[in-house]
N, C-alpha and C positions, 0 to 999 in steps of 0.2 A: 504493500500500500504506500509504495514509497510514489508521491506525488503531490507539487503544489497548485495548490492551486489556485494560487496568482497567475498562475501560465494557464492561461485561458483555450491558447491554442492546442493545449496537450492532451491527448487522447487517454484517461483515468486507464489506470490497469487494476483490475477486479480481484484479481490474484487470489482466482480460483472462485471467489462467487459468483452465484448469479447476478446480486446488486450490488452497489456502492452507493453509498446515499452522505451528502452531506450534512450536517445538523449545525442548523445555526445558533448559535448561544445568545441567549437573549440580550436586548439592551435593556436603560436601563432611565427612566426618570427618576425622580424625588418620588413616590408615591406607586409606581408600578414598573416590570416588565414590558419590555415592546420588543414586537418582531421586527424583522430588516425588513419583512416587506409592508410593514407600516409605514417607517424609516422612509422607506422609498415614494411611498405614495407623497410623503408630509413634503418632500422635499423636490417631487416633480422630474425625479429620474427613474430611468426605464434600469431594473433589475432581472439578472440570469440568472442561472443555476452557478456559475460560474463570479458571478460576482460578490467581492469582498468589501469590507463595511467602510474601505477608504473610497470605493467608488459609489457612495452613496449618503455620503455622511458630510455635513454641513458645519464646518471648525472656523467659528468666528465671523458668519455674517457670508465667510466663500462657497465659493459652489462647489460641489464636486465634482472629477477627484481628486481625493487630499492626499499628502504625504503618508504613504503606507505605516510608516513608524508613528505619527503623530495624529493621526485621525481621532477627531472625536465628532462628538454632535453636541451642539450648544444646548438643544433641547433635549436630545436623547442619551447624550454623555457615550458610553461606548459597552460594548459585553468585555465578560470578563475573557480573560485568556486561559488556554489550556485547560487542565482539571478542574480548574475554581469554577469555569464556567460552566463546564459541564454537568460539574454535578450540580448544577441548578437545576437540571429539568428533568424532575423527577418521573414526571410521567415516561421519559423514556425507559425507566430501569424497569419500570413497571412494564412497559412492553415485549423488552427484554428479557425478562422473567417466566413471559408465557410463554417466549418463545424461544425454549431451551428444554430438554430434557434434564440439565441440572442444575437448575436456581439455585441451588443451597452449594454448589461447587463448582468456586468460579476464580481464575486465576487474574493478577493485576500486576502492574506495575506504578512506582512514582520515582520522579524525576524529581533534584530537591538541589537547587542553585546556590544553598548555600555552602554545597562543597565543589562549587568552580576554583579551579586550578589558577588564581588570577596570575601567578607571573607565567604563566604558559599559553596566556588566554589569546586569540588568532583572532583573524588570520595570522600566521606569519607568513615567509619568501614562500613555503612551499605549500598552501593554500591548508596548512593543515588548524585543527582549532583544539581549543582544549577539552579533557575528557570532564563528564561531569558523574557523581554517583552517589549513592544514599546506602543509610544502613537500617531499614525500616525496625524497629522492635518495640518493644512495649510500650516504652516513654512516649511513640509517638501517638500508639492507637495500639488500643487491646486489643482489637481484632487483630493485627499485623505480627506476621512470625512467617520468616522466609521458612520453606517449603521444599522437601526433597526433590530430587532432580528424577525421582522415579516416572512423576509425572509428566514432565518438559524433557523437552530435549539439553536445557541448562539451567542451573540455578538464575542466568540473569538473560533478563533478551538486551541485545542492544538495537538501539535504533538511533546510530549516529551518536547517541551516550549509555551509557552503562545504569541499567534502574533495577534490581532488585526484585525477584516475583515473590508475593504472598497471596495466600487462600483466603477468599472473602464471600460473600452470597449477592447474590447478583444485584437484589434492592438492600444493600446496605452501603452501595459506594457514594450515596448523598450524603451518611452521615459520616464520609470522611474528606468533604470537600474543603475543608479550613483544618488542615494538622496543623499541631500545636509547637511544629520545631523545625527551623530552618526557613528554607522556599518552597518546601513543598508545600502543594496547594491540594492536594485530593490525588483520584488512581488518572493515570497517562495510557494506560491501556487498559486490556478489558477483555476477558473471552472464558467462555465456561466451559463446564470440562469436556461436555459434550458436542464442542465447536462447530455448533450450528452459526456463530459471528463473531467477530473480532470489533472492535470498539477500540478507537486510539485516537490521541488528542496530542499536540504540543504548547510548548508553554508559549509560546508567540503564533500562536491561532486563535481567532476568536470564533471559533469555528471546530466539531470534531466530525472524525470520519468514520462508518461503519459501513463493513464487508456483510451479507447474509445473504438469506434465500430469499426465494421471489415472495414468501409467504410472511417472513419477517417485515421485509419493505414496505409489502402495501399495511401490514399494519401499523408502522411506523408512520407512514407517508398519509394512513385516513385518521392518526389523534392529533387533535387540535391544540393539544397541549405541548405540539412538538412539532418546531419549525424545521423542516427535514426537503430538499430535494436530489432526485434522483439524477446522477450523473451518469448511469450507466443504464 
């Protein structure tokens, strides 16, 4: 699922499902949630499947689009990034729950920036960047206790950084969206034992992505409580 999707032009690779569905992480007033395709209406720009919250988001009175790194919305301020945001919307875990043979056995990862490597941190000459990693245990979250390798193919998946897998149930990763150490913000990935979908998120997306079946999608893609479009 390796894909941005900033790069509009790029053809998503499914990698191995039948769907790929983006979920967009709510914005956010004083007072409520808002979807991008609120956002969008409020602000009188045409939105895709493919479009992110700096081509649609209005920072100080300008149009869009804004500076990818600095977007916000005057009135809708911006979603969260990564984990944090994700695990706002709950009704997806709920979705994801039904549709799994094992809700209650379900594997994650976090990603936690407060152990970036800063004098090693990149680019340097040879385009390489620094490693980042976490040591999840109890002090963070009771549920978290890394996990034999019996089940995974490794103790840690990487994905461009090094994050830790632990055993969780599938509606309980809302209430690990704000850990209490470091930069971790909640799970960066997501898939139960029975891998009927994968669910992964980075910490500079205000946006996450899930892999599933044609049955998962459209139940994802018909709850209203989940801002979700199909890229594939």
């Amino acid at each position: 699922m390796a894909w941005q999707a900033s790069d509009a032009d790029a053809v998503p690779d499914p990698s191995g499902f039948e769907a790929l569905l983006l979920i967009r992480h709510p914005g956010h007033t004083d007072e409520r949630e808002v979807t991008w395709e609120e956002v969008a209406r409020a602000n009188g720009v045409a939105i895709s499947p493919t479009s992110m919250w700096w081509d649609i988001a209005v920072t100080n009175g300008r149009p869009p689009p804004q500076d990818e790194f600095d977007a916000c919305d005057d009135r809708f301020g911006w979603p969260h990034d990564g984990a944090e945001g994700l695990g706002e919307i709950e009704a997806l875990f709920a979705v994801l729950s039904r549709n799994t043979t094992t809700p209650n056995v379900a594997f994650g990862t976090i990603f936690d920036t407060a152990s970036l490597a800063w004098d090693s941190y990149g680019p340097g000459s040879d385009h390489s960047v620094a490693y980042y990693s976490t040591d999840p245990d109890a002090v963070i979250h009771p549920e978290l206790a890394v996990v034999p390798a019996s089940q995974i193919c490794s103790p840690e998946v990487t994905l461009l950084r090094t994050m830790p897998v632990f055993q969780t149930k599938v509606d309980r990763v809302t209430d690990m969206k704000n850990l209490a150490r470091g930069r971790a913000h909640g799970v960066d990935a997501l898939w139960p034992d029975g891998r009927e979908w994968l669910l992964a998120t980075d910490v500079d997306w205000g946006y996450s992505v899930l892999g599933c079946n044609g049955v998962t999608a459209e139940a994802v893609l018909a709850d209203d409580g989940i801002e979700a479009v199909a890229l594939t």
